[in-house]
C-alpha positions in Angstrom: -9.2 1.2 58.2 -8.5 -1.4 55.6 -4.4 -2.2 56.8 -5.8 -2.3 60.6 -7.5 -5.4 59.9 -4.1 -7.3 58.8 -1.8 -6.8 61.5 -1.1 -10.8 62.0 2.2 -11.0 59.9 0.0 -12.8 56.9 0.9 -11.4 53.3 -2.8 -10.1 52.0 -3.3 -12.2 49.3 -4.5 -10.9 45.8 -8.3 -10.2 44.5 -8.5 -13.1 42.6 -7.0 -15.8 44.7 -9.5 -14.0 47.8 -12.2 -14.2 45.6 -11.3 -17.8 44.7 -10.5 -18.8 48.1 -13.8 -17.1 49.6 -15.6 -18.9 47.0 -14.1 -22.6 47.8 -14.9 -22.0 51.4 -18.7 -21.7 50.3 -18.5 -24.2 48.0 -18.2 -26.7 50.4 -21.7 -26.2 51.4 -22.7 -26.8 47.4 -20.9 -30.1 47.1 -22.1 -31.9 50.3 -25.5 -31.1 49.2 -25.2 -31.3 45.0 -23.0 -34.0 44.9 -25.3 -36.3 47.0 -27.9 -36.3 44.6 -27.1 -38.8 41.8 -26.4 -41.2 45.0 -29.7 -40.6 46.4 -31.5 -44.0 45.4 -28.3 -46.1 45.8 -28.1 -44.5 49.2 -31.9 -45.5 49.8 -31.2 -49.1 48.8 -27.8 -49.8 50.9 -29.3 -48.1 53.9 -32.9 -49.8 53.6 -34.9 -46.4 53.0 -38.4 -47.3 52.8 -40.3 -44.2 51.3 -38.4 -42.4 48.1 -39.4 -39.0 50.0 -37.9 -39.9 53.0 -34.7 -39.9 51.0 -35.2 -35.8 51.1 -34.1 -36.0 54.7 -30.6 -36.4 53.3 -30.8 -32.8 52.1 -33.1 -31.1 54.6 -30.8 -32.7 57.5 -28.2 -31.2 56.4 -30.2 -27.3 56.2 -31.5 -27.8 59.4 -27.9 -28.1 60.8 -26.3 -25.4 58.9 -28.8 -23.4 60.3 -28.5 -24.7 64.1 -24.8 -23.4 64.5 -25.0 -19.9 62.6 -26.0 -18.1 65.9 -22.7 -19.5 67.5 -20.2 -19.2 64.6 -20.9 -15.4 64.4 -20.7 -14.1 67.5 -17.2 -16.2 68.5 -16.0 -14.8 65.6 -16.8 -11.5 66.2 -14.8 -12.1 69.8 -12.2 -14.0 68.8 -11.6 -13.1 64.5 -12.9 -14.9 61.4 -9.7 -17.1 61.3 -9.4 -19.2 63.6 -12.9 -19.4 64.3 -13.3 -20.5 60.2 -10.6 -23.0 60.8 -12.2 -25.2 63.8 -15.6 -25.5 61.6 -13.9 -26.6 58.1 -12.2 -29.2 60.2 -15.1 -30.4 62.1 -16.8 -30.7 58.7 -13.9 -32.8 57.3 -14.4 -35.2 60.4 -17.9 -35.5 59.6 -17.9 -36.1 56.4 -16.0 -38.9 56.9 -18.3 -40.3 59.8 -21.3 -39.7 57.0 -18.9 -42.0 54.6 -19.1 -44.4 57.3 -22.5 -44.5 58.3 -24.1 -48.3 58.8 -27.7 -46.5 59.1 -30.0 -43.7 58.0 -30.4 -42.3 61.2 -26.2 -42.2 61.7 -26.1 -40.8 58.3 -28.7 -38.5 59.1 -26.8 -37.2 62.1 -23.8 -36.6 60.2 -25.7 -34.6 58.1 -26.8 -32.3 60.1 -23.2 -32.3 61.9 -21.7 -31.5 58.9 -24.2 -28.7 58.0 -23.5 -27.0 61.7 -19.8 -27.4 60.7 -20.4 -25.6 57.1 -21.8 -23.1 58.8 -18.9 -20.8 59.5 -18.2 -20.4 56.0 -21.7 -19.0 55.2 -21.5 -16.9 58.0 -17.9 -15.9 57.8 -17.8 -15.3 54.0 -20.5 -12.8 54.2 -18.9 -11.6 57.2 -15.5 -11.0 56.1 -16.6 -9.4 53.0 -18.8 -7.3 55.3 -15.1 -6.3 57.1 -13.6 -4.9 54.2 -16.7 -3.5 51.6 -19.6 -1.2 51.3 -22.8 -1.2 49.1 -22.3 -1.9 45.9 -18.5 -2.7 46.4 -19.5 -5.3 48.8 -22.5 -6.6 46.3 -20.0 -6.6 43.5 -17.1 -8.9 45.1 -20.1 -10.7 46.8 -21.2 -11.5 43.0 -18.1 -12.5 42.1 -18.1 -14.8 45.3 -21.6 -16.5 44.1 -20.4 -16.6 40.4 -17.6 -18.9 41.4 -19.5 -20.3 43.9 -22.8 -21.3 41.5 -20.3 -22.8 38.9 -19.8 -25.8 41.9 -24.1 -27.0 40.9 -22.9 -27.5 37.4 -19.8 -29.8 37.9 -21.2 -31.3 41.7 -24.2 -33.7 40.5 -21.5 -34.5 37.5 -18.4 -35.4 39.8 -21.1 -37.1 41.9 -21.9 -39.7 39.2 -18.2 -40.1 37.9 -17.5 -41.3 41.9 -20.2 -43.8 41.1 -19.0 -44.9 38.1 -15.8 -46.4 39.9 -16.8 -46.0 43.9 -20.0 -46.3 46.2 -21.6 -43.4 47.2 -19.4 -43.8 50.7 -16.8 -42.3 48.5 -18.3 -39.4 47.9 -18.1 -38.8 51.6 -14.3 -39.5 51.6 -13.6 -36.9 49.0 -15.7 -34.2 50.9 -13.4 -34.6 53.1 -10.5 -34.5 51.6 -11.8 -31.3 49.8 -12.1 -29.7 53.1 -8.4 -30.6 54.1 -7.5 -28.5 50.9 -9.3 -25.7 51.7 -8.2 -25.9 55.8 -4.8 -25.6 54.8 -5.2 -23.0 51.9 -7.2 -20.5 54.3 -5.1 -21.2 57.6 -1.5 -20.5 55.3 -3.1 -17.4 52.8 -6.0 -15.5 54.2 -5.3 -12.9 56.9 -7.7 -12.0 60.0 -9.8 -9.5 58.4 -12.1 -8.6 61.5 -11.3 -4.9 62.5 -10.1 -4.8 65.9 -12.5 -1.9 67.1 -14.9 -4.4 66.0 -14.1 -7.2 68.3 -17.1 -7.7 71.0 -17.4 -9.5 74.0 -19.2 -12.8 74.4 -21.0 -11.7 77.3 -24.9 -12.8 77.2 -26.2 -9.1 77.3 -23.7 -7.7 74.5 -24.9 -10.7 72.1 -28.4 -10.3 72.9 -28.3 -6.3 72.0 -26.4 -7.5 68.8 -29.3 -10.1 68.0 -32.0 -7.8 68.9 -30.6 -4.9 66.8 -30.7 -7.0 63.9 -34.0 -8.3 64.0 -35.2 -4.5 64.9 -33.5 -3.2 61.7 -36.2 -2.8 59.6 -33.6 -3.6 56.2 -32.1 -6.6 58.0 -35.2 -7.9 58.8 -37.4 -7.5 55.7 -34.8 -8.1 53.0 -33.7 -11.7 54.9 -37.7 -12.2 55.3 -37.7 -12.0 51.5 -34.6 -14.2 51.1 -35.9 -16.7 53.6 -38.9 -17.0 51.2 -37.1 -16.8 48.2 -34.4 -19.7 49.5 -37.6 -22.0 49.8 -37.5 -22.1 46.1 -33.9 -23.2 46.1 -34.1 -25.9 48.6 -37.6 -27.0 47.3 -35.4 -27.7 43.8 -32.6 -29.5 45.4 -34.8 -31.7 47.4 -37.1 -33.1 44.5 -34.9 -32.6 41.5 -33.8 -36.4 41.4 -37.2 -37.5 41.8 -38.3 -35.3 39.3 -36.0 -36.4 36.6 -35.8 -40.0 37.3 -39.8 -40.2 38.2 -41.5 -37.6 36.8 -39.9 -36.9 33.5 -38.2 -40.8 33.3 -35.0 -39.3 32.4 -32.2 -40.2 35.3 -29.6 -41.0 33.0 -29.6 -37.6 32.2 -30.0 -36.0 36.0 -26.5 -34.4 35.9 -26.6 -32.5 32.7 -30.0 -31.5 33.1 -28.5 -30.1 37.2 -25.7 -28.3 35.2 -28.0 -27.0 32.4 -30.4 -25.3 35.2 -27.5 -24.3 37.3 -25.2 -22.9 34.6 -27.4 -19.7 34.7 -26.8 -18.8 37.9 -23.5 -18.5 37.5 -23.8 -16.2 34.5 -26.1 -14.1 36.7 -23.9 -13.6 39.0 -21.0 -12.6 37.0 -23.3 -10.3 35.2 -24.5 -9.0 38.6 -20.7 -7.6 39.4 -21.1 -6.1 36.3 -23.8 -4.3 36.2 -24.9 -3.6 40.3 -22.2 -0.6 40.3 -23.9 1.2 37.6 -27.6 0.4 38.4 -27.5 -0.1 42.1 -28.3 -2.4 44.8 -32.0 -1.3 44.6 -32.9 -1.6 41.1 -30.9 -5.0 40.0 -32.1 -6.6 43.1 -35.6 -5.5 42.9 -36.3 -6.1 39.5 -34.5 -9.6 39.2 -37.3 -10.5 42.2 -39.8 -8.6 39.9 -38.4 -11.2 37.1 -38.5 -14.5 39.5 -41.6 -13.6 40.5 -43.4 -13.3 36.8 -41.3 -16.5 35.5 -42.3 -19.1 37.9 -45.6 -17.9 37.4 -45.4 -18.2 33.5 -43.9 -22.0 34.3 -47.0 -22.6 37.2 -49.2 -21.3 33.5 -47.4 -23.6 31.1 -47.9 -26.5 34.0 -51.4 -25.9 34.7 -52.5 -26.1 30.2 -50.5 -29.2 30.2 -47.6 -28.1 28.5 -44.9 -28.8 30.6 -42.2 -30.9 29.0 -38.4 -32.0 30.4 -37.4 -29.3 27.7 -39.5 -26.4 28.9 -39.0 -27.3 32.5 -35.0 -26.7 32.2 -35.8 -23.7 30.3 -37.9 -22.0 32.8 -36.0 -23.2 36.2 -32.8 -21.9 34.1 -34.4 -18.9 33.7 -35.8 -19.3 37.6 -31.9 -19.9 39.2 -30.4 -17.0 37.0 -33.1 -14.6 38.7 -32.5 -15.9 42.1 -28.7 -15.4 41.6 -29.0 -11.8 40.7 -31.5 -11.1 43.1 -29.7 -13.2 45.8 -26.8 -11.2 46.3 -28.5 -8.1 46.6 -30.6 -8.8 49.1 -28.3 -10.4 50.8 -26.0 -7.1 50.9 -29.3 -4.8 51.5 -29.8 -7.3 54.6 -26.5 -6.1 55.5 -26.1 -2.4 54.5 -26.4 -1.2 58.0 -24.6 -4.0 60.3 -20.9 -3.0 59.6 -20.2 -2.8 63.8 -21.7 -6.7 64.2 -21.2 -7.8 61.2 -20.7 -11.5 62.7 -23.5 -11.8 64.5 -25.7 -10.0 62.2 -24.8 -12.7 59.6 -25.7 -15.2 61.8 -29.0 -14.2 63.0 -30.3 -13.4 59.2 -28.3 -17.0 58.2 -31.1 -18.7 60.9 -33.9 -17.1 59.8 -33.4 -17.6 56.0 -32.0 -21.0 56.4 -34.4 -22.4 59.1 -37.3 -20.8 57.1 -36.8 -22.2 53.9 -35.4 -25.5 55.0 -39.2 -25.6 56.7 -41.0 -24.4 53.8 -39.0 -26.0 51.3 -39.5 -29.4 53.1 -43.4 -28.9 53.0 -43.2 -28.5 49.3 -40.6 -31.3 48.5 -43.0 -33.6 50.6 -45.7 -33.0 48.5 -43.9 -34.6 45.5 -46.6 -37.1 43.4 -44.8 -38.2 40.5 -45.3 -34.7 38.8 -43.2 -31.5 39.1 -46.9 -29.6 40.1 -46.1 -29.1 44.0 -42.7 -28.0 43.3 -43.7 -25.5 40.4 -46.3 -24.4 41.7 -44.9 -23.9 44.9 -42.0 -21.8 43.5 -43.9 -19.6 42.1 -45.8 -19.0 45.5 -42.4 -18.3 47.0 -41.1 -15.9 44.5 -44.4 -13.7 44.8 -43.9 -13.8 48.2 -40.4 -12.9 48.6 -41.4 -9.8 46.3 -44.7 -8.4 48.3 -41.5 -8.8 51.4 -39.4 -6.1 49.6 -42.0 -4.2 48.3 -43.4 -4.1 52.3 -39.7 -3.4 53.3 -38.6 -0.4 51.1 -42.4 0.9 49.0 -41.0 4.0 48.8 -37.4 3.1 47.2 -38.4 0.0 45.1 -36.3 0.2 41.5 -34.4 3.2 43.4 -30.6 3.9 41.3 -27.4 4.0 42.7 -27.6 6.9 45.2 -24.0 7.8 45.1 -20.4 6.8 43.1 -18.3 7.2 45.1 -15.7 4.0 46.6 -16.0 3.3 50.4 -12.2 4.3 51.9 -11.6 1.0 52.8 -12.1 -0.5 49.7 -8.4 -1.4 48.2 -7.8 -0.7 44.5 -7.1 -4.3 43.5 -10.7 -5.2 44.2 -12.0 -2.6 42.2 
């Protein structure tokens, strides 16, 4: 099952340069949105941004388009294979980037934005897709985690590179260098990675057969319940990237320190994630998953505690949203993979559907709370925590009867090859 799915003369390349490669593609997503951050006020003041929180609009622009796109990335791919379908979007995202870097105006910038979110798009969508082609359960969680861990290490340096580009550069550069950063990564997939899309797999684009697909995963009672937790969950995430400038440089009065305190909060998630492949094979998808939402859930609401008594410091705040991200990455993964466990045959489309949901949804939510910013981090902690206790009651509605369940069985998928192991 596993050789079918590499028939295009391309030399498979090893676990760790897939993994690697896999993890660059998403990462692209991670530095148009972390990188932008430290720029964020110098933005507002070349491009005459009136209100600090419309400045958010950078961000949410940017969601709102990855999310617009995800329905069609999936479902070409799944007619046509991941390759070239991966290939048009990373180079519609270079070209955007560049029009972003470009950009006389807010509203040009913000259509870039959200161009270069719908070009993004295929990698989220054909990431989770291609790992879908060639894993199962907790094979597929475990590469999956060693996707993310890669992945989340792109927070720490982002914010970081961000403000070295300033040092030397306006913030158009940034722009520039996305774009160069998705050349590298065009060439690198088009000359390595092979078309991993099984060909008994392949489906028609015909209206009726993509609608059954859609419909089928909104009717799958996994699908929909464990993205309907993500969605909620992903509000958190969003919520964070959205105010965490304001809440350094306003809120705490600390912005010289904006991208160590980014990497200090984001360094945990990629720990989690490395832990996750780790651990998920001897536990399960089940009980890591579940109990690191269990976890999310009771820290924010020990951070909403220390808020509320008037304890919250810039100390104890990258603490406990350390703590926060590290949940989110463990439970992240998993419930990204239980979203998938039963989509094998439309794995493309499936990805895309549950990628709208989650990314529409918490791009919506996530906005509310970031617009509610008042010179204190209270709307955004407290709003976490609302999210993580809501993303929890979602599992626990989705699976009562198998929350914490272990690993139900050892034994490798057959298409799982050994050097992924």
């Amino acid at each position: 099952m596993f050789d079918s799915a590499f028939q295009d003369g391309v030399k498979r390349p090893g676990a760790r340069e897939m993994t690697v490669m896999l993890a660059g593609l998403m990462a692209l997503n991670a530095f148009a949105i972390d990188a932008m951050i430290p720029a964020l006020p110098d933005i507002g003041r070349s491009l005459g941004i009136a209100r600090e929180n419309d400045r958010q609009l950078i961000v949410i622009a940017y969601f709102l388009g990855f999310a617009s796109t995800q329905l069609v990335w999936g479902p070409i791919s799944d007619r046509f294979g991941r390759k070239p379908t991966l290939a048009i979007g990373v180079a519609l995202y270079g070209l955007f980037a560049l029009l972003c870097g470009f950009a006389g105006s807010f509203p040009l910038l913000i259509a870039g934005r959200a161009a270069m979110g719908a070009s993004a798009a295929v990698t989220r969508v054909l990431v989770i897709a291609m790992v879908r082609d060639l894993f199962e359960a907790e094979a597929m969680a475990r590469v999956m985690s060693l996707v993310f861990m890669t992945f989340m290490l792109v927070p720490v340096l982002a914010p970081n590179i961000g403000q070295l580009i300033l040092l030397v550069a306006s913030w158009r550069a940034i722009f520039i260098v996305l774009g160069a950063y998705a050349l590298i990564m065009l060439a690198w997939s088009w000359l390595r990675l092979p078309e991993t899309l099984h060909p008994e797999f392949r489906r028609s684009l015909e209206f009726q057969s993509m609608g059954r697909a859609m419909l089928e995963t909104l009717r799958d009672r996994k699908s929909l319940g464990y993205t309907l937790a993500m969605t909620v969950s992903f509000s958190a995430l969003i919520a964070y990237i959205s105010s965490i400038q304001q809440i350094v440089f306003d809120a705490f009065h600390e912005g010289r320190f904006i991208g160590l305190v980014f990497a200090s909060i984001a360094a945990p998630m990629a720990v989690a994630s490395y832990l996750n492949s780790r651990i998920v094979g001897r536990f399960g998808l089940r009980r890591v998953g579940h109990t690191a939402s269990l976890a999310l859930a009771l820290i924010t609401a020990v951070h909403a505690m220390v808020l509320i008594t008037g304890q919250e410091t810039i100390w104890t705040f990258i603490v406990l949203q350390g703590l926060t991200m590290g949940s989110f990455a463990f439970a992240s993964s998993n419930l990204g993979t239980l979203a998938m466990e039963n989509m094998a045959p439309i794995a493309g489309t499936a990805s895309s559907v549950q990628g709208v949901v989650s990314t529409v949804g918490a791009a919506a939510i996530g906005f509310v709370i970031g617009q509610q910013f008042d010179g204190t981090p209270g709307p955004f902690v407290i709003g976490t925590a609302l999210c993580a206790t809501g993303g929890f009651i979602l599992i626990l509605l989705t699976e009562p009867k198998r929350l914490f369940a272990r690993i139900e069985s050892r034994e490798e998928p057959p298409c799982v090859p050994e050097d992924f192991g």
